[in-house]
KOLDRENTOR-352018 format. One record per residue (C-alpha): x, y, z; residue in one letter; residue number from 1. Coordinates in nm, 2 decimals, padded with zeros to 4 digits, always signed. Layout:
REC     xx     yy     zz residu num
REC      X      Y      Z      a NUM
...
end
This chain:
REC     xx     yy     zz residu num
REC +03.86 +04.48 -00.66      x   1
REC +03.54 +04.66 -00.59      x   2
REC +03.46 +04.64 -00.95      x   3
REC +03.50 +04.24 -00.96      x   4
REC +03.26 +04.21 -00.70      x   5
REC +02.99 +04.35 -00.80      x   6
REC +03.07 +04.18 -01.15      x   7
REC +03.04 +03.78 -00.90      x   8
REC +02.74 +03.93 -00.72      x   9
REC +02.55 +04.07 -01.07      x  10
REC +02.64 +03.68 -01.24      x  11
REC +02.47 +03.54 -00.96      x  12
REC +02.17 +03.73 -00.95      x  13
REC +02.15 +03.69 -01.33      x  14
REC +02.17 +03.27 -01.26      x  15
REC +01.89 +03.29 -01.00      x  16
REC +01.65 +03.48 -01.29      x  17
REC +01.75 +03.18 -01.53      x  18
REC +01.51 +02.92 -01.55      x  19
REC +01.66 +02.58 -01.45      x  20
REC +01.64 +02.28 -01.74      x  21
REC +01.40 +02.10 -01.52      x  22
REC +01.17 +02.34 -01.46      x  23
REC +00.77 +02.25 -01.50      x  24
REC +00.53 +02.42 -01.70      x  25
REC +00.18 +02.51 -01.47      x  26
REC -00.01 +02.22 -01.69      x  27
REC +00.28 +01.97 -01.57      x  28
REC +00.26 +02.06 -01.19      x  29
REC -00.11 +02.07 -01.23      x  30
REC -00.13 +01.71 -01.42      x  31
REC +00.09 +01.57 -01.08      x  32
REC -00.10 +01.73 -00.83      x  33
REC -00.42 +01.55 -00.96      x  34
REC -00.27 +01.23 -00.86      x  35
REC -00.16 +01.35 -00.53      x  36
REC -00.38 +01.57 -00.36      x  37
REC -00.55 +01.44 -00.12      x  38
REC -00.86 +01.66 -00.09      x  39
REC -00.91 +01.59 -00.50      x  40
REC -00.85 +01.20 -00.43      x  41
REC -01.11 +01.22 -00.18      x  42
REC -01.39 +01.38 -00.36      x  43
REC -01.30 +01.14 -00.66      x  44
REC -01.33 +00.84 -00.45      x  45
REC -01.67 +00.99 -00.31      x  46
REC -01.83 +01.07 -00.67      x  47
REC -01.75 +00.66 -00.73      x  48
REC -01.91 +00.57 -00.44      x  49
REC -02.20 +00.73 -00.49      x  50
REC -02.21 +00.60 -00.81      x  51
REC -02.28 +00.27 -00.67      x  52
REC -02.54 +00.39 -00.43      x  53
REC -02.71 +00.51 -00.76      x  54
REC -02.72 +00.14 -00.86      x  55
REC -02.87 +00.10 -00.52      x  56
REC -03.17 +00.32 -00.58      x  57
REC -03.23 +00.16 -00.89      x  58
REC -03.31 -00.17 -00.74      x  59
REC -03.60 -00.04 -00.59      x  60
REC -03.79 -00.13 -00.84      x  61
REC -03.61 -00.36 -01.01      x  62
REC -03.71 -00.76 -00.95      x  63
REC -03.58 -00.99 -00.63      x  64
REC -03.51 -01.31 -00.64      x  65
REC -03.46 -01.57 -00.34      x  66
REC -03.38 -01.91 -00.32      x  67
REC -03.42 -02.14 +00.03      x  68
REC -03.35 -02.48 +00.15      x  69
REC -03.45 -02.68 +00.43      x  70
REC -03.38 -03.03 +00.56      x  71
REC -03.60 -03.14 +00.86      x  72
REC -03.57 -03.51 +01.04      x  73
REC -03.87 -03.56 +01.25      x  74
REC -03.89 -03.81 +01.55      x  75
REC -04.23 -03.95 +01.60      x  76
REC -04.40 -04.20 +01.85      x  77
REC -04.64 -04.42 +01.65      x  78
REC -04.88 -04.69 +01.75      x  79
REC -05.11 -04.84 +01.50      x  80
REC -05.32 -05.10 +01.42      x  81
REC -05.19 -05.47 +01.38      x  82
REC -05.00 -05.50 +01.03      x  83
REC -05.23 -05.77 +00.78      x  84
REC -04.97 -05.81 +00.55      x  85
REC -04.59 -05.94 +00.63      x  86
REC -04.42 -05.60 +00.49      x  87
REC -04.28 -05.36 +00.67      x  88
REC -04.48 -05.14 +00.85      x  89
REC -04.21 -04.86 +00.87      x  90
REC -03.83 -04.71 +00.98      x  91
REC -03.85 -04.74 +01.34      x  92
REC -03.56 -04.73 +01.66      x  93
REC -03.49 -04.95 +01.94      x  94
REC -03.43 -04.93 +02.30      x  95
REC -03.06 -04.96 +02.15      x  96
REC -03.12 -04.60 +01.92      x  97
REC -03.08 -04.85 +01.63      x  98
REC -03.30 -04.78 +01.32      x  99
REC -03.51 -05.11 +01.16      x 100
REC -03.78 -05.17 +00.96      x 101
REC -04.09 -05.32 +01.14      x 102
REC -04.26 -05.62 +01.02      x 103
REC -04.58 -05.74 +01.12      x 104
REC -04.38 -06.00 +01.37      x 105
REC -04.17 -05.82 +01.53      x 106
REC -04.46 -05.52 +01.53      x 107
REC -04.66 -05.79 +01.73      x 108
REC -04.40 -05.91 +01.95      x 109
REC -04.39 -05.58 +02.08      x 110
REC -04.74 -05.59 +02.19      x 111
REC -04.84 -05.31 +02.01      x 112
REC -04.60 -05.08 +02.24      x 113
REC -04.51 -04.73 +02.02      x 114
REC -04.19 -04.74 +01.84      x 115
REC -03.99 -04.45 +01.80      x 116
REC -03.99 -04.35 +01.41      x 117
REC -03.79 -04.10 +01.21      x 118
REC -03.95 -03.89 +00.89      x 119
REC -03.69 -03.72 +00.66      x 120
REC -03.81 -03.39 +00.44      x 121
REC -03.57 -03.21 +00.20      x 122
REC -03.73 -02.87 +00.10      x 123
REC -03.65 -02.63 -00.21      x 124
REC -03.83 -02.28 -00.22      x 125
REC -03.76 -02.02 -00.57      x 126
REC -03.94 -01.68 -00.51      x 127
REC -03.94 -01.40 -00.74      x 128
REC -04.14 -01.06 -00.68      x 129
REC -04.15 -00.76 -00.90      x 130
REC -04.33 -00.44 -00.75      x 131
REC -04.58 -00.32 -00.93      x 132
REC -04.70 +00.00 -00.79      x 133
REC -04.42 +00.16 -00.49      x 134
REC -04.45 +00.50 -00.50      x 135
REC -04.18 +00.55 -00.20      x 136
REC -03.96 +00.33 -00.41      x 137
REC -04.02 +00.52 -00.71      x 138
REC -03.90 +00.84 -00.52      x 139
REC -03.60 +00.67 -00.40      x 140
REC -03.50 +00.56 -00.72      x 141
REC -03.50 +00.91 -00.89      x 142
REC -03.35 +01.05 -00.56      x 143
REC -03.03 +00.78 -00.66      x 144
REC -03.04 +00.97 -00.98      x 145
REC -03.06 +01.32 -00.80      x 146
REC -02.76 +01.24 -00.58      x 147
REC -02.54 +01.11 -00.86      x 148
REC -02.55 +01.43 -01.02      x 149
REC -02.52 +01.62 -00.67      x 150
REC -02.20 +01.42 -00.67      x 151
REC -02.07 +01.51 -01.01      x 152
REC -02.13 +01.88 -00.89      x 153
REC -01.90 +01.83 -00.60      x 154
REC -01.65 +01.66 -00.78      x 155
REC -01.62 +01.94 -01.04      x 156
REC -01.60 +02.22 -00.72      x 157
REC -01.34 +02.00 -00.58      x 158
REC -01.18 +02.03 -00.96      x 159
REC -01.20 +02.37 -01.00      x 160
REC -01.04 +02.41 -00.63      x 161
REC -00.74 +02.23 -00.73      x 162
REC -00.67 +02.42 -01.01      x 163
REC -00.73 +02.75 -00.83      x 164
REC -00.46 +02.61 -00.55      x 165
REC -00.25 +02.50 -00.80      x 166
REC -00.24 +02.82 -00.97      x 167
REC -00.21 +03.04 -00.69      x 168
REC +00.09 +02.83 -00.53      x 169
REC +00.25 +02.86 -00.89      x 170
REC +00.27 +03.24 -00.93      x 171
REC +00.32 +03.30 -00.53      x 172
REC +00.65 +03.13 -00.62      x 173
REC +00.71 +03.27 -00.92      x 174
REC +00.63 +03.66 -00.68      x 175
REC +00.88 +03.57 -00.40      x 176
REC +01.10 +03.45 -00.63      x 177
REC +01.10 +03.75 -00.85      x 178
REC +01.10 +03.98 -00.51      x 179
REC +01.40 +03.82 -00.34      x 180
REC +01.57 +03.91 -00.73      x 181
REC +01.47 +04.23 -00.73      x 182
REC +01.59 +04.30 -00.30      x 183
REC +01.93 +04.13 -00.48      x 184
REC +01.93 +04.39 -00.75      x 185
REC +01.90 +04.56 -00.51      x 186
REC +02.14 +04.51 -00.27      x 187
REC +02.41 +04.58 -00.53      x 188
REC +02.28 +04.91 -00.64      x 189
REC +02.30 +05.00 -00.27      x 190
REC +02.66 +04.88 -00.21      x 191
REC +02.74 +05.04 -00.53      x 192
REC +02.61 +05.38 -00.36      x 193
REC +02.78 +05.29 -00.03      x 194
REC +03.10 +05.28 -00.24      x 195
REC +03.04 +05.57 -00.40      x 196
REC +02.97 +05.75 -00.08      x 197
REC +03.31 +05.63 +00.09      x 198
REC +03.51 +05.74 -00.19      x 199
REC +03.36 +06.11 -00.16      x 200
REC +03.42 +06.11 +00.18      x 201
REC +03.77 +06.03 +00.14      x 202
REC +03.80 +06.26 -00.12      x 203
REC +03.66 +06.53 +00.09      x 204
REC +03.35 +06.60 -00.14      x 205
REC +03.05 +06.43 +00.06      x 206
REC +02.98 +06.44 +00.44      x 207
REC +02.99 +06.13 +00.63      x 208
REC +02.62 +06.16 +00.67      x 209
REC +02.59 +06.01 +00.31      x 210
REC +02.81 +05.73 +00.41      x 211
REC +02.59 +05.65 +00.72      x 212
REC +02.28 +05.67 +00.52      x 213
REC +02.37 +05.41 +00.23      x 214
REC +02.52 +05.21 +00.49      x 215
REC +02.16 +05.24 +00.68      x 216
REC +01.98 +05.15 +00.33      x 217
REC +02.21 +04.89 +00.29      x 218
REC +02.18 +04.71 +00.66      x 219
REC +01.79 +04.74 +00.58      x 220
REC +01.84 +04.56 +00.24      x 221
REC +02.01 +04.24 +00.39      x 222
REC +01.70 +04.25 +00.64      x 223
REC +01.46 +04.22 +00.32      x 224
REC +01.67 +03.93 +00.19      x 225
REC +01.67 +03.77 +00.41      x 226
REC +01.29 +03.79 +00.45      x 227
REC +01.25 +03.70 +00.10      x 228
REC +01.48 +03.40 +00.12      x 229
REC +01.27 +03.30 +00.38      x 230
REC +00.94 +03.36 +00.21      x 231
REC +01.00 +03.18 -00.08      x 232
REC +01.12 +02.92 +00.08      x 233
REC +00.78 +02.86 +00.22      x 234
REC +00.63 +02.92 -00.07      x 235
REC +00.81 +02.68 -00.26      x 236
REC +00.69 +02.39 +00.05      x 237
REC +00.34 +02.50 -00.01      x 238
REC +00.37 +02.40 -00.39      x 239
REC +00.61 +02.10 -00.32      x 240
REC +00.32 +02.03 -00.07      x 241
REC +00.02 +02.02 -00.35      x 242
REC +00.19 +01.84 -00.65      x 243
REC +00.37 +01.59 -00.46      x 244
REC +00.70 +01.67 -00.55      x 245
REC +01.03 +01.80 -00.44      x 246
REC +01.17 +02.08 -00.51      x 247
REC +00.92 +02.21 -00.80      x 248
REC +01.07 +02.47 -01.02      x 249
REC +00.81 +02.63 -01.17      x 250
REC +00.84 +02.79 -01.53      x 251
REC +00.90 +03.16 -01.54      x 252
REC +00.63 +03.41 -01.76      x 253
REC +00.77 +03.55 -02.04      x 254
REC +00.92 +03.88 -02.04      x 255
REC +00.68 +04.14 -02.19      x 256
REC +00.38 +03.92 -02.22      x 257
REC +00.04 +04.13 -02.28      x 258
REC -00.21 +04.07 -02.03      x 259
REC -00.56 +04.08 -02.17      x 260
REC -00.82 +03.81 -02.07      x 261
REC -01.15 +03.83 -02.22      x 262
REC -01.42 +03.99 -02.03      x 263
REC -01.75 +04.08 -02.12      x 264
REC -01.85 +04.42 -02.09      x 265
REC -02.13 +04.38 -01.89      x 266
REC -02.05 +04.18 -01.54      x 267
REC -02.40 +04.10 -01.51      x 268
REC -02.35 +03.86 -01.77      x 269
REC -02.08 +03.70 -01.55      x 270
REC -02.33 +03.66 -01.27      x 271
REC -02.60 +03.52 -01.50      x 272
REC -02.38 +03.25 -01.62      x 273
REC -02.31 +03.19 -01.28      x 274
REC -02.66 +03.16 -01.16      x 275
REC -02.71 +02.90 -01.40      x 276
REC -02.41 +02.68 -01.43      x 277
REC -02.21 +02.73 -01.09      x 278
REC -02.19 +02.40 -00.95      x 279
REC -02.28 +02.52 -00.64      x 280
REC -02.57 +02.66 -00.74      x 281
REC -02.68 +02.32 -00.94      x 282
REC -02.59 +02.16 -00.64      x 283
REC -02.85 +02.34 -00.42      x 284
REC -03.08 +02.27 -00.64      x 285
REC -03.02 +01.93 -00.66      x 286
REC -03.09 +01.92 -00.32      x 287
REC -03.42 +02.09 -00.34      x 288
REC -03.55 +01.83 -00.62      x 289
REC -03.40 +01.58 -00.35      x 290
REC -03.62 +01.72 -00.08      x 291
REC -03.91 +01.72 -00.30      x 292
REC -03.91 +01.39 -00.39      x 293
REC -03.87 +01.31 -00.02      x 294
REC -04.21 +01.45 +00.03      x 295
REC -04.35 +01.19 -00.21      x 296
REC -04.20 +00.94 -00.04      x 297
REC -04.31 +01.02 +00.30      x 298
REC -04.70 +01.12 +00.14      x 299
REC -04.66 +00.74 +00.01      x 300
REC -04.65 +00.56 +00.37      x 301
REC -05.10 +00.66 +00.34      x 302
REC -05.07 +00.46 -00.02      x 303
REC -05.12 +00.05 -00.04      x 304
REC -04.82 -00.13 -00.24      x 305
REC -04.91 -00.42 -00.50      x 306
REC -04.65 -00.70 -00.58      x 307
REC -04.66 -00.97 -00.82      x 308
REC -04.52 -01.25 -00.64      x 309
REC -04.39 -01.58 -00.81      x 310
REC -04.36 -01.87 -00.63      x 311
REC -04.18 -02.26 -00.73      x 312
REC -04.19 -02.55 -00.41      x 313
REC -04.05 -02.86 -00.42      x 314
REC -04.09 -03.11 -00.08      x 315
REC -03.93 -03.44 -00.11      x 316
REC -04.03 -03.69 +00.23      x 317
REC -03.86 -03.98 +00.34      x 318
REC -04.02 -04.25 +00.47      x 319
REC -04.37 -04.11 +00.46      x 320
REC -04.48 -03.82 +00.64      x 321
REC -04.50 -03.74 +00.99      x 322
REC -04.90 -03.62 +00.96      x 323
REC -05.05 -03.86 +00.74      x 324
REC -04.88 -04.09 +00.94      x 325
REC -04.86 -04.26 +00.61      x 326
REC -04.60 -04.60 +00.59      x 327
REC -04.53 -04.53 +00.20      x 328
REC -04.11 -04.50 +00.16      x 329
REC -04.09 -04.16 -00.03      x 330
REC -04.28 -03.87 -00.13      x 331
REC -04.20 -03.59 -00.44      x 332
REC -04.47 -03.26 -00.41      x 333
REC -04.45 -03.00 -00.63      x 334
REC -04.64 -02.63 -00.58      x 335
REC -04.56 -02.33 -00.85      x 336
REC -04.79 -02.06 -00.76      x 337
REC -04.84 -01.67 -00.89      x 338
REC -05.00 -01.42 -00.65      x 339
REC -05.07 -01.01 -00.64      x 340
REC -05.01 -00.88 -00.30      x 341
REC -05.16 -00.58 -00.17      x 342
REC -05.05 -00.39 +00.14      x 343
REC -05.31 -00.11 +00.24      x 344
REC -05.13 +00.07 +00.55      x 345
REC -05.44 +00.20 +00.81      x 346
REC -05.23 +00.35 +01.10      x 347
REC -04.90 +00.39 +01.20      x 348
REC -04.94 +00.61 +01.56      x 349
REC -04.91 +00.88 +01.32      x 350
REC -04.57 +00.86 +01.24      x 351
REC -04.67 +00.88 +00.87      x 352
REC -04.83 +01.24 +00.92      x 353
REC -04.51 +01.31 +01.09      x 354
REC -04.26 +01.23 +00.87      x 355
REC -04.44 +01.40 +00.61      x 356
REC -04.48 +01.78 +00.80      x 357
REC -04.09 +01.71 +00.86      x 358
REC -04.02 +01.68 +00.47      x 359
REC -04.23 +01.98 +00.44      x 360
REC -04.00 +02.19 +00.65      x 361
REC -03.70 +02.02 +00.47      x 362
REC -03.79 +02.12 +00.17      x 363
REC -03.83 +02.50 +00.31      x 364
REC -03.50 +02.49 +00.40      x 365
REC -03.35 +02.34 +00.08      x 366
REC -03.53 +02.63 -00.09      x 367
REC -03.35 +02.90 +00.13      x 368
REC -03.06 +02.71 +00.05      x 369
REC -03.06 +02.72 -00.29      x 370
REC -03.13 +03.14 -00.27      x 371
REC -02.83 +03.15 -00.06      x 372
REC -02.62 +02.98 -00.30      x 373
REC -02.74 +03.20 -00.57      x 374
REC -02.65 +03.51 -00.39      x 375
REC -02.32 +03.40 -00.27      x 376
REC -02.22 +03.26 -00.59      x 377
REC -02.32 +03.61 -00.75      x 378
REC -02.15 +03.81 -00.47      x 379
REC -01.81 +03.59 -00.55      x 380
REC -01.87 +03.65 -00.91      x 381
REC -01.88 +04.05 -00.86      x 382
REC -01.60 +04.08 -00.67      x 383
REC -01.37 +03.85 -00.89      x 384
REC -01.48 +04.06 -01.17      x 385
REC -01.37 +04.41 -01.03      x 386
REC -01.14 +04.26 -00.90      x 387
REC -00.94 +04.15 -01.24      x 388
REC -01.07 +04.50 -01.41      x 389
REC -00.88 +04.65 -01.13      x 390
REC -00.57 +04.43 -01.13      x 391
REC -00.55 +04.54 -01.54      x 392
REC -00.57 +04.87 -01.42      x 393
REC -00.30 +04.82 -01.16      x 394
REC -00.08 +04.70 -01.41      x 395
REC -00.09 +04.96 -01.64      x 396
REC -00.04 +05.20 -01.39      x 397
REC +00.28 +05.04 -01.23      x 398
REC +00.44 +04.98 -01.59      x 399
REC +00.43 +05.40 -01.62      x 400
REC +00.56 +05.42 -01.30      x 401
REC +00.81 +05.16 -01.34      x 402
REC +00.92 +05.42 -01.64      x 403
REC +00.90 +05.70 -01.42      x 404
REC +01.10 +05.58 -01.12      x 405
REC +01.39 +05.45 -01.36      x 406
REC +01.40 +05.80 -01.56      x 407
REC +01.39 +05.94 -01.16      x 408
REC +01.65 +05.74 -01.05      x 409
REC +01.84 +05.86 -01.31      x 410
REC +01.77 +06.19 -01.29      x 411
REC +01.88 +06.16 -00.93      x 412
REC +02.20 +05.98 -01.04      x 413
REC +02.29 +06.24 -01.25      x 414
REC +02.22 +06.52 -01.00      x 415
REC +02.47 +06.37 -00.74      x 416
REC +02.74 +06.34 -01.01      x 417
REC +02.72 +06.71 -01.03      x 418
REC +02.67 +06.80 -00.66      x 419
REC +02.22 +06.91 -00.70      x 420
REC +02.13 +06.57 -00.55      x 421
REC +02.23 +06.41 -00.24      x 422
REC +02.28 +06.06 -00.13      x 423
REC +01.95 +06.00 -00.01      x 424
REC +01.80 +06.10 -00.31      x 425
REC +01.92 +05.88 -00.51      x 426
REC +01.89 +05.61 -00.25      x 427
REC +01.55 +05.67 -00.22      x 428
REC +01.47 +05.64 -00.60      x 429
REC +01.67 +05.33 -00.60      x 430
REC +01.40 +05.18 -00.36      x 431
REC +01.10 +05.37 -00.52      x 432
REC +01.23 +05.17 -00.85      x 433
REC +01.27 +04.85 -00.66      x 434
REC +00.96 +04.82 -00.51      x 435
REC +00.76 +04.93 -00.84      x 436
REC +00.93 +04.65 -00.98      x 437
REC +00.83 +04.40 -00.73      x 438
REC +00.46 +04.53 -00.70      x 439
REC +00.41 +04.51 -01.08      x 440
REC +00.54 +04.20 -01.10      x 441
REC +00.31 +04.03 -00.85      x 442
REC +00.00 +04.26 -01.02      x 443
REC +00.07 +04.06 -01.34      x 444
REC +00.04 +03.73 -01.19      x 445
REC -00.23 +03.85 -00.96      x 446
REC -00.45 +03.94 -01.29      x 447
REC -00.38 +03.59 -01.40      x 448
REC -00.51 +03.43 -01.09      x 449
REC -00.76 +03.66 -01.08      x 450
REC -00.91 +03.57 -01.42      x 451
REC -00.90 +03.23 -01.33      x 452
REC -01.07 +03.28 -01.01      x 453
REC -01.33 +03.46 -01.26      x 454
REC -01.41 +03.16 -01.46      x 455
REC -01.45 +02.98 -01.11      x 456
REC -01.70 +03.20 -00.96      x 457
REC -01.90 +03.18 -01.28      x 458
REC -01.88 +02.83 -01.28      x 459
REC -01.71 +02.78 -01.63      x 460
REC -01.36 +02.69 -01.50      x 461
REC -01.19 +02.39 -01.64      x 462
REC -00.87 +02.21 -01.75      x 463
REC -00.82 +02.41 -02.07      x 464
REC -00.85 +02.71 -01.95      x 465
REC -00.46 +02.66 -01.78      x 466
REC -00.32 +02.63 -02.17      x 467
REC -00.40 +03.02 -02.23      x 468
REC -00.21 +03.08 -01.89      x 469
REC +00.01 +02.79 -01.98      x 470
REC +00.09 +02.92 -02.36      x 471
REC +00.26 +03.31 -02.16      x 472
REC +00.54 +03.07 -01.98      x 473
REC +00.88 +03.02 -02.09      x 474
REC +00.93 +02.73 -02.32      x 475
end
């Protein structure tokens, strides 16, 4: 009965190391979480907006164009001189509000008394100016360019984050999945032990102490399950949690799989490459060019500005015009003109030498800025270096010890059989075996983080660099 046990328990832990049919390769997870995650949405949607304010600067110096209408009705008194001829004098209104046209008799009737009279103007302005010589809008328009690229550079950080978090959330599954295996693994070898350690003391050829102790070992085991269950239960939220989906299964690595990432020999040349293509770094100095040019805008509030300035006018009046006091009906003017305007600024209270000693201390700091970013991004750099040469060092060492503690346990095994070893022994080689297992199991995906987090800090991370991680997966 014993025997059949452990045969249910050892089929179950060999269906949790199966990978399900549905599981998802790290490209596939990595491919939904680009269209979920918010953080990555929202530096996308920023990179587009400041895409536009790009456009923006490059109006500046671009042409503007305006177009304005007017309609004006004018009420006038007007008195003038007896009419000779019988026409109408003009469009008058009566103690009624009514409008008429005066005629010499009825203008005469009135005694020469003021009539009210109404002049209608319709007016149609098209002006076009085109600067010719704006050095602040010059500066403006290559800042536009400066901060679309600054942009870009934050867009590709907020890339390369995503993949990092993607990555890390995929093996810490894949870690607690394989250490709640290996605490079930186990589990079994202990109540195997346990077993083994009832049946000699019935027998009369072990103590009860060795009874007592596996049953210690194996209490303490069901304590780690369940601690593992737990753990990668959360783990498996916190990837559900990035890719938008339920339930993710990742893909296991294969069994065996040689780790050896390229590295240069040198990790110098990893902090080089940094230095000069981190975005980061090309962000800072984004922002110092940006300062710069911010000085020239602020040096060009002492400089005049010259526009040429185009002009097209068209006035129509109505019943003559309320100056000339003219009686003709209608009037048509027409006025193009073409004009360069210059602006020579001669004192502002002087917030122009102002501005300009604030710039200068922007700048300062921009500069610091950019060293910092330099130094950090070579600092990260270091440390993700050793830290892979390490992990690949870690590895190798756990694999021999892996060999070591299973020939131990063994040993051990044997040496209880015969009555050398006691129970503890072997339980203790059990767990020496177990935990080897589990801590070179999380080195190996450690090492591929690790050279991922690598290619980050030197700022060559991208998309294709997943397929070489991708390509040691189960198919």
């Amino acid at each position: 009965m014993k025997s059949f046990r452990v045969s249910l328990i050892g089929a179950a832990v060999s269906g949790l190391l199966s990978t399900p049919v549905w599981s998802q390769s790290l490209i596939d997870l990595y491919n939904m979480a680009k269209g979920y995650d918010a953080t990555f949405q929202s530096a996308k949607s920023l990179y587009e907006a400041n895409r536009y304010r790009a456009d923006q600067g490059l109006a500046q110096i671009m042409p503007t164009v305006g177009l304005g209408l007017t309609a004006t009705r004018s009420q006038v008194d007007f008195r003038g001189d007896t009419p000779s001829e019988n026409k109408a004098v003009g469009l008058f209104t009566d103690a009624n509000n009514k409008d008429f046209y005066a005629t010499p008799s009825n203008y005469v009737a009135n005694d020469g008394n003021p009539f009210k009279r109404w002049y209608l103007q319709n007016n149609a302005t098209l002006t076009a100016t085109q600067p010719l010589y704006r050095p602040a809008n010059l500066a403006i328009y290559r800042q536009s360019a400066k901060q679309l690229s600054q942009a870009y550079a934050q867009l590709t950080v907020a890339e390369q984050d995503l993949l990092i978090r993607v990555s890390q959330a995929y093996f810490d599954v894949l870690a607690s999945q394989d250490s709640l295996n290996f605490v079930r693994a186990q589990k079994i070898a202990v109540a195997e032990q346990l077993a083994s350690a009832k049946r000699n003391f019935e027998v009369g050829t072990a103590t009860i102490t060795d009874t007592r102790e596996a049953q210690a070992r194996f209490d303490l085991v069901i304590a780690q399950e369940i601690a593992a269950d737990n753990d990668l239960r959360v783990k498996r939220l916190a990837l559900d949690t990035i890719v938008g989906i339920k339930n993710a299964a990742p893909k296991a690595l294969n069994t065996g799989t040689a780790l050896n990432p390229t590295l240069p020999q040198d990790v110098e040349d990893w902090v080089k490459q940094s230095e000069s293509s981190h975005p980061t770094v090309l962000n800072a100095q984004l922002a110092m060019d940006i300062a710069q040019l911010e000085i020239e805008r602020a040096r060009a509030g002492h400089k005049p500005t010259v526009d040429l300035v185009g002009g097209y006018s068209g006035t129509r009046s109505l019943g003559g015009t309320s100056i000339s006091g003219s009686t003709s009906s209608n009037s048509h003017v027409v006025s193009p003109s073409l004009q360069v305007v210059m602006n020579v600024p001669l004192f502002a209270g002087f917030a122009t030498e102002n501005r300009y000693k604030e710039t200068v201390q922007l700048e300062d700091k921009a500069r610091q800025d950019l060293e910092a970013a330099r130094r950090n991004v070579a600092q990260a750099t270091r440390t993700a270096y050793f830290g892979v040469v390490s992990g690949l060092g870690q590895v190798k060492a756990l694999e021999a010890a892996e060999s070591s503690s299973q020939v131990a346990l063994d040993a051990n095994k044997l040496g209880y059989s015969v009555g050398v070893r006691i129970n503890i022994d072997v339980l203790n080689s059990q767990s020496q075996l177990f935990q080897t297992k589990r801590d070179l199991a999380k080195a190996r995906y450690d090492v591929l983080v690790g050279s991922l987090k690598l290619r980050q800090a030197s700022g060559l991370l991208k998309e294709d660099d997943l397929q070489g991680v991708n390509a040691m997966l189960e198919r």
